[in-house]
PLY file of the C-alpha trace (Angstrom):
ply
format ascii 1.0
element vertex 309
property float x
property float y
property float z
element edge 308
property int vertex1
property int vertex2
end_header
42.43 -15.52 6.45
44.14 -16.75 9.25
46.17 -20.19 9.47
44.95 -23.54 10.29
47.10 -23.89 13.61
50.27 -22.84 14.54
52.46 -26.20 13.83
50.57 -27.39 11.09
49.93 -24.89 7.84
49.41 -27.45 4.88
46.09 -29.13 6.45
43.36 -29.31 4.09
40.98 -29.45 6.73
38.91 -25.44 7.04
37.62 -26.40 10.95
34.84 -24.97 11.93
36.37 -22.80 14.82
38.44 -21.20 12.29
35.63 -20.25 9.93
33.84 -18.89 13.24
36.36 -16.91 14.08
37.31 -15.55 10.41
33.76 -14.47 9.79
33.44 -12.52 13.15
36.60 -10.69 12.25
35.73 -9.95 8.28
32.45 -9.06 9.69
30.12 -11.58 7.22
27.27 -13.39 8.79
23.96 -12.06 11.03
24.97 -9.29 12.89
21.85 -8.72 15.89
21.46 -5.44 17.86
19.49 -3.95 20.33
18.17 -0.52 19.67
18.62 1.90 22.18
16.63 4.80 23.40
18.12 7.16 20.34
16.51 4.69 17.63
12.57 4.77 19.82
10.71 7.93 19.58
9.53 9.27 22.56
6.51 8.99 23.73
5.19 12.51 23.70
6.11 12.63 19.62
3.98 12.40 16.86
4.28 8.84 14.72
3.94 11.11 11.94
6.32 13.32 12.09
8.49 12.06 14.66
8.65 15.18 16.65
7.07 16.72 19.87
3.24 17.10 19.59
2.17 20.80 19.73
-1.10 19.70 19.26
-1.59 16.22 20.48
-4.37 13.70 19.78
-4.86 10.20 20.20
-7.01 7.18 18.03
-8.77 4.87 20.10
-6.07 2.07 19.86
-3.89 4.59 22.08
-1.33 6.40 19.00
-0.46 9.77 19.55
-0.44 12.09 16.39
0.05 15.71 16.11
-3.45 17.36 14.79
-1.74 19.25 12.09
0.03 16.14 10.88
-2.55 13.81 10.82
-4.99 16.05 9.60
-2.84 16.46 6.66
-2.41 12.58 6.12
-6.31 12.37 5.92
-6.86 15.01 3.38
-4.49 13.54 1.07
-5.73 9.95 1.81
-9.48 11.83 0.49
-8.04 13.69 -2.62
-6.57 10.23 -3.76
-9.66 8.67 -3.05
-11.38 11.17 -5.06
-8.37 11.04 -7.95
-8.79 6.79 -7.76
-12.77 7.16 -8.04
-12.44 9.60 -11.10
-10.56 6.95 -12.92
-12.51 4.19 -12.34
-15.60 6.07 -13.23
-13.90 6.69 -16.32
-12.59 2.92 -16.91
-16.23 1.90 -16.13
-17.84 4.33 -19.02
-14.83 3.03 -21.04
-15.75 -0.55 -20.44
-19.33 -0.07 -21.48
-18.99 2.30 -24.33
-16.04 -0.63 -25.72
-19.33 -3.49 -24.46
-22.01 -1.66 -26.54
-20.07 -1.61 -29.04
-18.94 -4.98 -29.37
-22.65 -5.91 -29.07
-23.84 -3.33 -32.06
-21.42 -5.12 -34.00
-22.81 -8.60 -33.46
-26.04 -7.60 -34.02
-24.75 -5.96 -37.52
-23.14 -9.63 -38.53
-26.98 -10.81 -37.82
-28.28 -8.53 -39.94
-25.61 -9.02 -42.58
-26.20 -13.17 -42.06
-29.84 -13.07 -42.35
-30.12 -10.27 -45.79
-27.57 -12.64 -47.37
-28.68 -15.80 -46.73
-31.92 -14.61 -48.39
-30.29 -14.49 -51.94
-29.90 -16.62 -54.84
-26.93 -18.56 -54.85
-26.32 -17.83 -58.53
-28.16 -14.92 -58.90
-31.40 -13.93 -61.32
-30.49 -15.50 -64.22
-32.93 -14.77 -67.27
-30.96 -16.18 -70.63
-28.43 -18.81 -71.39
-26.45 -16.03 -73.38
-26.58 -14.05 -70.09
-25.24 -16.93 -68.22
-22.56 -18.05 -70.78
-20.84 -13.99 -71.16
-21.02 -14.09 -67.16
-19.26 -17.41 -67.54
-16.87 -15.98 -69.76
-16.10 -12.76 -67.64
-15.39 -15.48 -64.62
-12.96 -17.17 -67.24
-11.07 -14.06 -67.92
-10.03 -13.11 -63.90
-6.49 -14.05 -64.00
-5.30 -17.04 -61.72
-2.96 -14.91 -60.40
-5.48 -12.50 -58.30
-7.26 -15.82 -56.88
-3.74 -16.99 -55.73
-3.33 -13.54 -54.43
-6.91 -13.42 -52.58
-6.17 -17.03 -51.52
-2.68 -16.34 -49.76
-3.98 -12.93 -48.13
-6.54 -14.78 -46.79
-4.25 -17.36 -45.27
-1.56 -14.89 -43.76
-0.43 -15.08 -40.87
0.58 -11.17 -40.46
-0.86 -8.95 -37.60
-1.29 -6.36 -40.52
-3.24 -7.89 -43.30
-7.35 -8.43 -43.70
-7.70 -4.17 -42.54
-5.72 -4.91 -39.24
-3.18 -1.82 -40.34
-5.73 0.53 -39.63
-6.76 -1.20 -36.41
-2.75 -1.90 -35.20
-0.83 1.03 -36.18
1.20 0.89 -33.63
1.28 -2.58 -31.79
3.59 -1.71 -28.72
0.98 0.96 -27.25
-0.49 -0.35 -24.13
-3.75 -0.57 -25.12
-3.02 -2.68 -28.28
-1.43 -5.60 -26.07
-3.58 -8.86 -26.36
-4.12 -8.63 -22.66
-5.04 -5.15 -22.91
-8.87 -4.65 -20.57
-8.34 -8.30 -19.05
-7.95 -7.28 -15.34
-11.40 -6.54 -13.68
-12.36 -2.96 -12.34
-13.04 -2.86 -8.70
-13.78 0.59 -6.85
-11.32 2.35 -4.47
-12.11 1.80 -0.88
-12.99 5.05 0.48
-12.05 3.98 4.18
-9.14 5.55 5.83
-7.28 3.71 7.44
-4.40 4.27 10.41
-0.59 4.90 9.21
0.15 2.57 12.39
-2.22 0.33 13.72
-4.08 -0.13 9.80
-7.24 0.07 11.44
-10.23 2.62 10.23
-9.62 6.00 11.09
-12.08 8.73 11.57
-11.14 12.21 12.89
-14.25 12.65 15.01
-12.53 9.71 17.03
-9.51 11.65 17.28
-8.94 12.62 21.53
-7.34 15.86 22.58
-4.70 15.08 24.60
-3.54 16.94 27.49
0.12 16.51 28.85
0.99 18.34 32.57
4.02 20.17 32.10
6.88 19.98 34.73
6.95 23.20 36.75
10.99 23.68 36.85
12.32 27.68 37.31
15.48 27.18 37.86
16.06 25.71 34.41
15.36 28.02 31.57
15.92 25.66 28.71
13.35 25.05 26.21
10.69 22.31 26.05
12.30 20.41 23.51
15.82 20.36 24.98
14.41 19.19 28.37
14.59 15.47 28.92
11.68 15.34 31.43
8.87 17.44 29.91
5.59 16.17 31.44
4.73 14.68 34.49
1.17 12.63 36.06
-1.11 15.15 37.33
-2.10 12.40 39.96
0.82 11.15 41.54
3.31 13.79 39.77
5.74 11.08 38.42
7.69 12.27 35.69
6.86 10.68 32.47
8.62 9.21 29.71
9.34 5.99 27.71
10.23 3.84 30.86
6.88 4.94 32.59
3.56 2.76 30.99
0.66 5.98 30.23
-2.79 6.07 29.74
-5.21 8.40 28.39
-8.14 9.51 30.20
-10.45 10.25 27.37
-12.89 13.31 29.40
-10.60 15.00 29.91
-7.72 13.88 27.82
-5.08 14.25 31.09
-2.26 11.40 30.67
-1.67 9.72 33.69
0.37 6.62 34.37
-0.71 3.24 34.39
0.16 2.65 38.06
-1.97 5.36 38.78
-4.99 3.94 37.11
-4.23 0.38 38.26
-4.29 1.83 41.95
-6.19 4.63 42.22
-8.71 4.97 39.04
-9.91 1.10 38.60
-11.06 1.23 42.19
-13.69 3.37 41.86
-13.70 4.18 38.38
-13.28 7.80 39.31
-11.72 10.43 37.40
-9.25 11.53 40.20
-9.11 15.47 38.74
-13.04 16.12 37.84
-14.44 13.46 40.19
-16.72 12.27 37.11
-17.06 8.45 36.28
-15.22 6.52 33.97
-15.90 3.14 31.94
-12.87 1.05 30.64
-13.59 2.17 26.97
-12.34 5.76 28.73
-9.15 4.31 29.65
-6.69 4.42 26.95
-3.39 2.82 26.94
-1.27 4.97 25.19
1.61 3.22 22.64
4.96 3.98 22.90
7.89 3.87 20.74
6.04 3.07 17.24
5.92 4.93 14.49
4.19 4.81 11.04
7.65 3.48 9.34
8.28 0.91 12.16
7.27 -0.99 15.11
9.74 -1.85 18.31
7.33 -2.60 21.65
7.19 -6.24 20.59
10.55 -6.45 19.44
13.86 -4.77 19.75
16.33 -6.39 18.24
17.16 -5.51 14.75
19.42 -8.07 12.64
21.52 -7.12 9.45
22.59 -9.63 6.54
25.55 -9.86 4.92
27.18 -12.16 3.01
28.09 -15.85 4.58
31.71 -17.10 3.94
32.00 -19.36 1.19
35.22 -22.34 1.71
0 1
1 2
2 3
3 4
4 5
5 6
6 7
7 8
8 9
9 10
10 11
11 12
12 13
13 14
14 15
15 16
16 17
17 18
18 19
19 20
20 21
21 22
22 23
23 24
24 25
25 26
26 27
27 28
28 29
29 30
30 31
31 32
32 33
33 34
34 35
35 36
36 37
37 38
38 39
39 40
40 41
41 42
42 43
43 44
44 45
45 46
46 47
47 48
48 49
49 50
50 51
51 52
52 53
53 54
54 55
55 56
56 57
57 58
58 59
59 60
60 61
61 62
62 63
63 64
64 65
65 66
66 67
67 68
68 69
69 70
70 71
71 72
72 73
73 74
74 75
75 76
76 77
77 78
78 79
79 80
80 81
81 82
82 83
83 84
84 85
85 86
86 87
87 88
88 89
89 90
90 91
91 92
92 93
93 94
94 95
95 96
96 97
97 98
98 99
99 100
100 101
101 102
102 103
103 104
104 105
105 106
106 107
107 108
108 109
109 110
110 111
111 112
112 113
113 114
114 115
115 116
116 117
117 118
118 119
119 120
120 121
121 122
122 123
123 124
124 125
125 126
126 127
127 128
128 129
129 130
130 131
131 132
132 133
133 134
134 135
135 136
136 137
137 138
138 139
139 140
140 141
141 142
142 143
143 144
144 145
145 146
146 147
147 148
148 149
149 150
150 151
151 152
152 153
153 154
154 155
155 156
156 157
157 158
158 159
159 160
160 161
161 162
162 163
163 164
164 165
165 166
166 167
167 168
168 169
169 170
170 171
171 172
172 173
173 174
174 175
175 176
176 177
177 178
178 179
179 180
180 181
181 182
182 183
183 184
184 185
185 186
186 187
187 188
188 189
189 190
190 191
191 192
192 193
193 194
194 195
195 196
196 197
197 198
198 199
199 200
200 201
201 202
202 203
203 204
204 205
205 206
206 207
207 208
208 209
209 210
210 211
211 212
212 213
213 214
214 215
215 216
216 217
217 218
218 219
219 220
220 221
221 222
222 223
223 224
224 225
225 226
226 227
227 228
228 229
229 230
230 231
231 232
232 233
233 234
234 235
235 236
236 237
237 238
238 239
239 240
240 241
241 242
242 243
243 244
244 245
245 246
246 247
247 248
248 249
249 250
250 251
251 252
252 253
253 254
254 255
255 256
256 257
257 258
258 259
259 260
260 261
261 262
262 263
263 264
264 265
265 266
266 267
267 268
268 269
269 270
270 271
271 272
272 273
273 274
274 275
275 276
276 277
277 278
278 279
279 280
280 281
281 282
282 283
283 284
284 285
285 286
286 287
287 288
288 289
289 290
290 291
291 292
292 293
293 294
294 295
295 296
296 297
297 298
298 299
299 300
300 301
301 302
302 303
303 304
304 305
305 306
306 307
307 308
């Protein structure tokens, strides 16, 4: 920590200045940076896999996956559908095998309520002889089982009145008091973007078709080129800087100052000569992926600590 000025060490004042300039040395506070082209995937990769597309298609909101990739992503989305759907079936049967049962057994206390309140309270009596030796066998119970009845009755244990049998082992899952209180509710079967979170359906998936740069002289391969593709319009070189679109025919990928220009004027394809609609014209996304987004916002912030005087 540095001192509080020059000429005067023993102040017991921390200024602000000071603690400015201590925390931007020590490095605590918010520390805000702008990512740069090395952190934003480019816009011929997939937002799967983060890698050039050797097979590119394209959802309707304009997000470029490669077909292998998110082919892959839907199959597993539909076996976990199908693993989710297995279990609830089998919660459900659960539920109403444990619901008919609980209603067998109230209709078995009826039945046990209505054959005993049809008896004698003190039974078919026939002689006074009869009634004075049953008297006497009452006499001869000891006090000490009735106390013992009377306490068992009253206990307070989890594993007294038969509940051993029921409890054996009281920190299983199943045995917890709010054991079956959350409510069943069936797995969505919708899949839905990695991106964008919006339904996805592969029969809405668009081939996409990038125009590679014709370049002899360099020999190098696709991936180690920095300018891969280019418009098959105007024959501008594409990449992150450069706004796309999608020209769903055909699935060529031209750039947006192409279509503003050229396209929306007649609403021509320029390459087939075969009209268009603006539900053909797709803007395609660039830099996000499925694990985060950056064309609204590039700035990323880290926390650490604050300095505490």
């Amino acid at each position: 920590m540095t001192r509080h000025a020059r000429n005067c060490t023993a102040g017991a004042v921390y200024t602000y200045n000071e603690k400015r300039r201590d925390a931007a040395e020590s490095g605590y506070g918010t520390k805000a940076q702008r990512l740069g082209k090395d952190s934003v995937k480019s816009f011929d990769c997939c937002s799967l896999t983060l890698q050039p597309c050797r097979n590119p298609v394209v959802t309707k909101d304009g997000y470029l996956f490669d077909k292998e990739a998110i082919l892959k992503y839907v199959i597993t989305k539909k076996n976990e559908y199908s693993r989710k759907l297995k279990e609830y079936e089998r919660l459900r049967r659960a539920e109403e095998n444990e619901s008919l049962q609980e209603l067998n057994a109230k209709q078995q206390k009826c039945i046990e309520k209505f054959v005993n309140a049809g008896k004698p309270v003190n039974g078919d009596i026939a002689s006074g002889s009869t009634s004075s030796a049953a008297a006497g066998i009452i006499a001869v119970i000891p006090s000490t089982s009735v106390a013992a009845s009377t306490s068992t009755a009253g206990s307070i244990s989890n594993m007294s009145n038969g509940n051993e049998k029921k409890l054996p082992s009281f920190w299983v899952p199943s045995a917890c008091p709010n054991a079956g209180v959350a409510k069943l509710e069936k797995p969505d079967s919708t899949i839905y973007c990695p991106v964008s979170g919006k339904p996805l359906k592969i029969k809405d998936l668009i081939n996409v078709k990038f125009t590679l740069l014709k370049d002899d002289a360099d020999k190098r391969s696709l991936i180690a080129k920095d300018a891969r593709y280019i418009c098959p319009v105007t024959h501008d070189i594409l990449s992150n800087a450069v706004p796309c679109a999608v020209l769903k025919p055909t699935g060529d990928v031209v750039t947006m100052e192409c279509v503003e220009k050229l396209i929306k004027k007649d609403m021509i394809h320029p390459l087939t000569n075969q009209k268009l609609s603006e539900k053909d014209i797709i803007p395609l996304q660039r830099g996000g992926t499925g694990y985060a987004t950056t064309n609204s916002n590039l700035d990323a912030k880290e926390k650490r600590p604050m300095l505490q005087v």
